[in-house]
C-alpha positions as CSV (number, residue, x, y, z in Angstrom):
1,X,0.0,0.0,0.0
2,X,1.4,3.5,-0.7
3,X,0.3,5.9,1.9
4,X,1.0,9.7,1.9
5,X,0.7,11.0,5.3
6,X,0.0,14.7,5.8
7,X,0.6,15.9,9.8
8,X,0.8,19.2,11.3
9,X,3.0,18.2,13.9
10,X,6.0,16.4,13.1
11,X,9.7,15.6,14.6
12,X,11.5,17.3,16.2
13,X,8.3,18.7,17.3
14,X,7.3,16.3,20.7
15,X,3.0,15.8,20.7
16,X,0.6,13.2,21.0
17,X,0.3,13.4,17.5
18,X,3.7,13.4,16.4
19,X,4.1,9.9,18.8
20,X,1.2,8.5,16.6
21,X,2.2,9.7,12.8
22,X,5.9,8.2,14.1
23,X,4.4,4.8,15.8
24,X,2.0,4.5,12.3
25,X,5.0,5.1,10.1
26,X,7.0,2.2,12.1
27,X,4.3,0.4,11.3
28,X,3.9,0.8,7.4
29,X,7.9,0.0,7.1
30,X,8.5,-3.0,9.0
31,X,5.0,-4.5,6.8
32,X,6.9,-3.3,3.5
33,X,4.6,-0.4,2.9
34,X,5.7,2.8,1.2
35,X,5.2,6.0,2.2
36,X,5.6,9.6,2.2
37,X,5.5,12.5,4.9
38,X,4.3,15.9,4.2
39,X,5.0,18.2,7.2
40,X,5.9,21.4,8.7
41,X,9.4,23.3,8.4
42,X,11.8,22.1,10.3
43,X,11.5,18.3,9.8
44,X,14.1,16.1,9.3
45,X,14.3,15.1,5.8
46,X,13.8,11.3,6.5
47,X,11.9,9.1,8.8
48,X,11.7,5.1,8.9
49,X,13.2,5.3,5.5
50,X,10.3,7.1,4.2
51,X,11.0,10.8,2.3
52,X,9.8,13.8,4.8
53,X,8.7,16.7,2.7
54,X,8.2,20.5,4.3
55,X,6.3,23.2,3.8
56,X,7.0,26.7,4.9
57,X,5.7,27.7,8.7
58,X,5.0,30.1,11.0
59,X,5.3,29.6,14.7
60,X,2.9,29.7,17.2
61,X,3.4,28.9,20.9
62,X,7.0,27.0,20.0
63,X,4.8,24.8,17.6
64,X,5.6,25.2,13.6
65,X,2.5,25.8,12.0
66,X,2.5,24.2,7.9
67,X,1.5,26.3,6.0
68,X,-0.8,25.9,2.6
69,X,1.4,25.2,-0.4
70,X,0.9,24.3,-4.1
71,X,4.0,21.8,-3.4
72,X,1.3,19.5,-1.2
73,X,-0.7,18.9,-4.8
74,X,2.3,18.2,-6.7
75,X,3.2,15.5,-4.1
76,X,0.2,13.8,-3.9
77,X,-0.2,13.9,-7.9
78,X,3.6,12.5,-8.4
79,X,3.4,10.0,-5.9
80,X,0.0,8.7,-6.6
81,X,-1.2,7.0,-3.0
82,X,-3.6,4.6,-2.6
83,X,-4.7,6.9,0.7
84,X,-3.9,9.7,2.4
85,X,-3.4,10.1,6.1
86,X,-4.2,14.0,7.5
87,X,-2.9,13.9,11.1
88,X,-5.0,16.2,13.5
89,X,-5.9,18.1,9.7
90,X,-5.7,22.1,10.4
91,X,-4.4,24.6,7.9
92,X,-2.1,21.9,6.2
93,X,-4.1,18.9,6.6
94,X,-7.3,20.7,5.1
95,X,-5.4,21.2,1.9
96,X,-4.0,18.2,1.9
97,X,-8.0,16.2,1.7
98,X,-9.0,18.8,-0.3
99,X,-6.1,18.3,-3.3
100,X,-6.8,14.1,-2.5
101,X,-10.4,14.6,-3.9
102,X,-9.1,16.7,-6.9
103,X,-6.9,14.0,-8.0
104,X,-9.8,11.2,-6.1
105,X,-7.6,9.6,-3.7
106,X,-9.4,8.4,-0.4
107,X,-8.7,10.5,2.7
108,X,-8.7,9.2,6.6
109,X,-8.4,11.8,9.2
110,X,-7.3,11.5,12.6
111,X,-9.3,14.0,14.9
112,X,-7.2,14.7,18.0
113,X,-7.9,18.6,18.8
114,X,-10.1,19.7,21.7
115,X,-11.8,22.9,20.0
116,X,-14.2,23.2,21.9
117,X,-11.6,23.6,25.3
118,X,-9.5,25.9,23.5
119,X,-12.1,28.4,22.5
120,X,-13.4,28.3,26.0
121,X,-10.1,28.3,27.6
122,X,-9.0,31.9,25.4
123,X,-12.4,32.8,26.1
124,X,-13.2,33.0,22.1
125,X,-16.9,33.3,22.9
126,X,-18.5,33.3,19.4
127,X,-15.4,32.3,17.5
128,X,-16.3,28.6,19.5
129,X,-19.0,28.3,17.0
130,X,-16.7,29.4,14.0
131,X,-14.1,27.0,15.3
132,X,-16.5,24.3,15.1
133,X,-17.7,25.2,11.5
134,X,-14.1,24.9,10.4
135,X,-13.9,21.4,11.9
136,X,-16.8,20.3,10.3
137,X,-15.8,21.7,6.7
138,X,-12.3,19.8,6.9
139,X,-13.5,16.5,8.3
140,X,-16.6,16.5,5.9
141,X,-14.1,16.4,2.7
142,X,-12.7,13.3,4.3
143,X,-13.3,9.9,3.6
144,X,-13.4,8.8,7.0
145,X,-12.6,10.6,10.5
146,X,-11.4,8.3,13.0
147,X,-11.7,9.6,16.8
148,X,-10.2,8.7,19.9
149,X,-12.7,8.9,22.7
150,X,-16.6,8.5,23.4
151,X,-16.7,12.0,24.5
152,X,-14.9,13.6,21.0
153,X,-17.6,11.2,19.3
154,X,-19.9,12.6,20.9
155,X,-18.7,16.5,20.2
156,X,-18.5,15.6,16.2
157,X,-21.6,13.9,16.1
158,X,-23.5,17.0,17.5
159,X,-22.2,19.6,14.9
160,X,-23.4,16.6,12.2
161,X,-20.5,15.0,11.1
162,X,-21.6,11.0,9.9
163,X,-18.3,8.9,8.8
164,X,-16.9,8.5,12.0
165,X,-15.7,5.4,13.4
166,X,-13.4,4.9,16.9
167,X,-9.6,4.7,17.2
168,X,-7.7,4.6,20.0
169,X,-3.9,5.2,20.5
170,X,-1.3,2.4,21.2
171,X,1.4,2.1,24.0
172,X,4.4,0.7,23.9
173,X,4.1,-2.5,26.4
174,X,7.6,-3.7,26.9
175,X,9.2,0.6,27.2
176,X,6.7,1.1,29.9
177,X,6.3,-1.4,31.9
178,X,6.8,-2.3,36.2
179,X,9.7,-4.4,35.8
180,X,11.6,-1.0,34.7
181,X,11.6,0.0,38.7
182,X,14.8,-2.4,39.0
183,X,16.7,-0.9,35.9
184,X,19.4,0.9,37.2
185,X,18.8,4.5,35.9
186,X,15.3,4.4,37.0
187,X,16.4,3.3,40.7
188,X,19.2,6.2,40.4
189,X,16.3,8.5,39.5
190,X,14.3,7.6,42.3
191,X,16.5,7.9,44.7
192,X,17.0,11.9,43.6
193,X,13.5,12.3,43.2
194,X,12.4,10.7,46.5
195,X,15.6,10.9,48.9
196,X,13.4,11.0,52.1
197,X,11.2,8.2,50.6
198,X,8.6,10.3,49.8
199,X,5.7,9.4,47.4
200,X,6.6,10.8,43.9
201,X,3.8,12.5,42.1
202,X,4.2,12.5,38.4
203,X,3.7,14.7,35.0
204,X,4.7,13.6,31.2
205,X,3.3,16.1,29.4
206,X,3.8,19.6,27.3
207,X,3.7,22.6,29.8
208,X,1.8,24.2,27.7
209,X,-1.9,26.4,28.3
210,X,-4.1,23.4,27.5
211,X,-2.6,20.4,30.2
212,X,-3.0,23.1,32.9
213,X,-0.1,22.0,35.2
214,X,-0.2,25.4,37.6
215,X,-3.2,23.1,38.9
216,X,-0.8,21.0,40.6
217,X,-0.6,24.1,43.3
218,X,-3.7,22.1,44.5
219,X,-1.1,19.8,46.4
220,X,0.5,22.6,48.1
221,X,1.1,21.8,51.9
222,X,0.6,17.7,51.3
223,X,3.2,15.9,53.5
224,X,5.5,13.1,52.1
225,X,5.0,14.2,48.8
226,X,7.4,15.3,45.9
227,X,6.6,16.2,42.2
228,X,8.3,15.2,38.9
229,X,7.4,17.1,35.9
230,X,8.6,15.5,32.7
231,X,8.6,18.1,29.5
232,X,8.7,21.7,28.5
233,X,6.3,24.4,27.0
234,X,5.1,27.7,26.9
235,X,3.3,27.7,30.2
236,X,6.9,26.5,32.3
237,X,7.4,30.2,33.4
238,X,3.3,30.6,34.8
239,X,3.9,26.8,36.7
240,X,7.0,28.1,38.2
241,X,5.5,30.5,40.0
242,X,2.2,29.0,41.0
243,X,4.7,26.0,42.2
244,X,7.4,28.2,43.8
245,X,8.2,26.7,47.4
246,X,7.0,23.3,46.4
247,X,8.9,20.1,46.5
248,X,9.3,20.1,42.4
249,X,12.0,18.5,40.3
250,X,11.8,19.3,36.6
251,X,13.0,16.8,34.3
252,X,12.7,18.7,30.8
253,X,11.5,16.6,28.3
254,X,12.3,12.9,28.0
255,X,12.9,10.0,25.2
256,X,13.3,6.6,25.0
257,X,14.8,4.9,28.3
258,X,15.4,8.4,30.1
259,X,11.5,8.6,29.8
260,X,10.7,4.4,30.9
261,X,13.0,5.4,33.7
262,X,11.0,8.1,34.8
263,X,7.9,6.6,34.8
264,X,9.0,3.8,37.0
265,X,10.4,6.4,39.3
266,X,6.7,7.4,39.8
267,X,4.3,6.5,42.3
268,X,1.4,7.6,40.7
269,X,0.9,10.0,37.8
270,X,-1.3,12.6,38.0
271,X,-2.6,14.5,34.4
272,X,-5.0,18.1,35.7
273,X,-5.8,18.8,31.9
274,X,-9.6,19.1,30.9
275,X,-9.7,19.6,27.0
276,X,-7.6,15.9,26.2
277,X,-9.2,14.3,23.6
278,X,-7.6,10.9,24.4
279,X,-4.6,11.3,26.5
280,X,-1.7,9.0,25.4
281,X,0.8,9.4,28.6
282,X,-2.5,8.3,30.9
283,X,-2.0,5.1,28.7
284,X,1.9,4.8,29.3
285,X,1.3,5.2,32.8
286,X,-0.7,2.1,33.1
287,X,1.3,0.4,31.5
288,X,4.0,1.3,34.0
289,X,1.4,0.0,36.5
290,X,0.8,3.4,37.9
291,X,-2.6,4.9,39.1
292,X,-3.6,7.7,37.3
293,X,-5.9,10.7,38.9
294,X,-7.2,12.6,36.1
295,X,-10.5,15.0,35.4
296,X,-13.8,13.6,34.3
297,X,-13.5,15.4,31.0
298,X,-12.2,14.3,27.1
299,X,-10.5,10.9,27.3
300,X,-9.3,10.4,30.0
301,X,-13.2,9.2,31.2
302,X,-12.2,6.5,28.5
303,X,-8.7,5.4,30.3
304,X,-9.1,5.4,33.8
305,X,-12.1,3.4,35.9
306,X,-12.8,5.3,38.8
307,X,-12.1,2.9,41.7
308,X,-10.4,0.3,39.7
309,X,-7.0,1.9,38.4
310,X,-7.1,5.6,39.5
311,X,-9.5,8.1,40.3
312,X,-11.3,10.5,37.8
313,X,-12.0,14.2,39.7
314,X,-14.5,16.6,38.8
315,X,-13.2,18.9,36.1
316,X,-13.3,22.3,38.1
317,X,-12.8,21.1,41.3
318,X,-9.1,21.6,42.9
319,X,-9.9,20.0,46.3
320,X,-11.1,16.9,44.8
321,X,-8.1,16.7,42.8
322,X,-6.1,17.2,46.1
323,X,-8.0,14.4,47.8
324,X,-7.7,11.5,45.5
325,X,-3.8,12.2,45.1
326,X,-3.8,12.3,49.1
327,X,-5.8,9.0,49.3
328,X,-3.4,7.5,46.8
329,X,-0.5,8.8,48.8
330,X,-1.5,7.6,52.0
331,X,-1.7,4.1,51.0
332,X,0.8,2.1,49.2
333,X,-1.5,-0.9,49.1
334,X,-3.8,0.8,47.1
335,X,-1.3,2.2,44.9
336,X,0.1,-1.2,44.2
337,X,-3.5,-2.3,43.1
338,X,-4.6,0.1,41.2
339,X,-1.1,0.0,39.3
340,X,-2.1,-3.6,38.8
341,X,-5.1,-3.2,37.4
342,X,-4.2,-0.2,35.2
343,X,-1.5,-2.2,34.1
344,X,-4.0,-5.1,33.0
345,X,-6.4,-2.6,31.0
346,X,-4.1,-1.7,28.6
347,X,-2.7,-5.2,27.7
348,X,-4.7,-5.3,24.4
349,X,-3.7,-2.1,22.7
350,X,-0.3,-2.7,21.6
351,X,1.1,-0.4,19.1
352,X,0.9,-3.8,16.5
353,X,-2.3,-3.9,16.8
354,X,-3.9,-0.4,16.6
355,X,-2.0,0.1,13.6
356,X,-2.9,-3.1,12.0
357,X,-6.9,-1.7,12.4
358,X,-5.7,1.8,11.1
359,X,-4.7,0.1,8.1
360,X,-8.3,-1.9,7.9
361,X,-9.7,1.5,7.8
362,X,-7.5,2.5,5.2
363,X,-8.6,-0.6,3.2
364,X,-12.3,0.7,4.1
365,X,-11.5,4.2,2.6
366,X,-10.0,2.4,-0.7
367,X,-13.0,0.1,-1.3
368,X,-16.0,2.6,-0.3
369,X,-14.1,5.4,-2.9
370,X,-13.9,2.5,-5.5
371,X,-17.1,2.0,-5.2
372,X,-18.7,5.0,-5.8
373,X,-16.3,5.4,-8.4
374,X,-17.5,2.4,-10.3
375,X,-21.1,3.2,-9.6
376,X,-20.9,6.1,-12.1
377,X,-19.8,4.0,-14.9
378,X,-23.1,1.9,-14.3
379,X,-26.1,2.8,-16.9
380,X,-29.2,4.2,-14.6
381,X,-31.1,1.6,-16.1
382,X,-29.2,-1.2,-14.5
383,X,-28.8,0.2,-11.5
384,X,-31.1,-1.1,-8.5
């Protein structure tokens, strides 16, 4: 199969979505697929063995945002894919489906931004309804959206978009996983992070406007607790100062081993953002066997069952945050259980196989275009 994907967050960018176009690309090499990348500037000109095209971009908030670009056509039309793969489809994405139909190649896109959250967060008041308008005009020229949570469903659904159909995220089962706790740099970690023995509280994350670490300041005055932020953003000056004179050690961001062994330093793993529409480092903590206390908003209602593997607080309340982190921290038992369990419900959604039903729904895309394309070619009098 020959699948151009299309992204608006790419290497050396760090995001949930560049995690997944990476982790799908993986994928389509080692099952002898090709492929090309279209992306932002700044890219590195190969991934996987696969070609990484750029467009020119503007930054916004340290992200590169692609901008449109009559190379994107010329791509598409010289490498002819079977499909096209727009990655959280924005400015660059929506070009990209719209220059697929021109030259009829199928489209899947992956919907993975919270507009709704950001519109209320920067107080946007009627642009919310023009932010939602532009969603539905890009995902309508799709194919097929796929969508990572019940409640994001749910939000798509209600402004009238139809071909929608659920997909989740994998996690990478053998990185993250308990049995890191005896590696060496993870035990040499913990003992920084927790030299008293307290209970480690940990963040993998952007600090950025939308995870909304400053809410952290909620544990203020907790005894035997320390925090571990792992990452960097735009919002690490404002969480300095709503953490200042809290136990905090700052990590920056983390890859590959560095970031397994700082997930096994962690006693549980605490994510205060309300506008996640599915929430991959939740899923990398469980499979670390950590709890997770998260809000009761996006995907994260999807990933963690309140009771059994964490605890899900109301979205806009601070002391209830505050007093399922203290419960956890008060009782290692209940840690070890819930890490257990968390551990268990994310056995089934190995990278392997979320990408192998990405590629069913590519398969879907292919046939249902074909279709319709051989449907015209059928006289209206033989056709039922």
């Amino acid at each position: 199969m020959r699948v151009a994907v299309i992204t608006e967050s790419f290497l050396p960018t760090i995001s949930g979505v560049t995690t997944s176009v990476c982790r799908v690309l993986d994928h389509l090499a080692r099952h002898g697929h090709d492929a090309i990348v279209i992306a932002p500037a700044g890219a590195p000109s190969d991934y996987a063995g696969f070609p990484v095209h750029t467009v020119p971009a503007v930054a916004y908030r340290q992200f590169p945002v692609g901008l449109p670009s009559p190379f994107v056509s010329r791509l598409l039309h010289d490498f002819r894919p079977d499909v096209l793969h727009a990655a959280s489809p924005f400015l660059l994405g929506a070009q990209g489906i719209a220059a697929a139909n021109r030259l009829d190649i199928p489209s899947v896109a992956i919907y993975q931004t919270d507009v709704a959250g950001y519109a209320g967060r920067n107080n946007l008041g009627r642009a919310t309804g023009l932010a939602w308008r532009l969603v539905k005009w890009v995902h309508e020229g799709a194919d097929l959206t796929l969508v990572p949570s019940t409640a994001s469903m749910a939000d798509l659904r209600r402004i009238g978009l139809r071909r929608l159909e659920p997909w989740a995220r994998g996690v990478d089962l053998v990185g993250f996983h308990p049995n890191q706790r005896s590696d060496p740099a993870a035990r040499r970690l913990r003992a920084r992070l927790s030299p008293g023995g307290e209970v480690v509280v940990g963040y993998v994350g952007r600090i950025a406007p939308e995870k909304q670490v400053e809410r952290f300041r909620a544990l203020r005055g907790l005894d035997g607790i320390r925090l571990a932020l792992v990452g960097d953003g735009p919002s690490s000056d404002l969480v300095r100062r709503e953490l200042a004179g809290m136990p905090v050690t700052w990590l920056g961001r983390l890859a590959g081993a560095d970031l397994s062994a700082a997930y096994a330093s962690f006693d549980l793993f605490l994510h205060a953002g309300t506008e996640e529409t599915f929430g991959q480092t939740i899923q990398e903590a469980h499979a670390a066997g950590l709890p997770v206390v998260a809000p009761r908003a996006g995907g994260p209602i999807d990933l963690v069952a309140h009771g059994e593997d964490g605890y899900l607080f109301a979205p806009n309340d601070e002391r209830d945050l505050r007093r399922f982190v203290t419960r956890l921290a008060e009782d290692g038992a209940l840690r070890r259980r819930m890490g257990e369990a968390g551990r268990r419900s994310v056995l089934g959604r190995s990278w392997e196989g979320v990408c192998g039903a990405l590629l069913e729904y590519y398969e879907r895309a292919i046939d249902e275009r074909a279709a319709v394309w051989a449907s015209t070619l059928v006289p209206p009098s033989m056709r039922r």
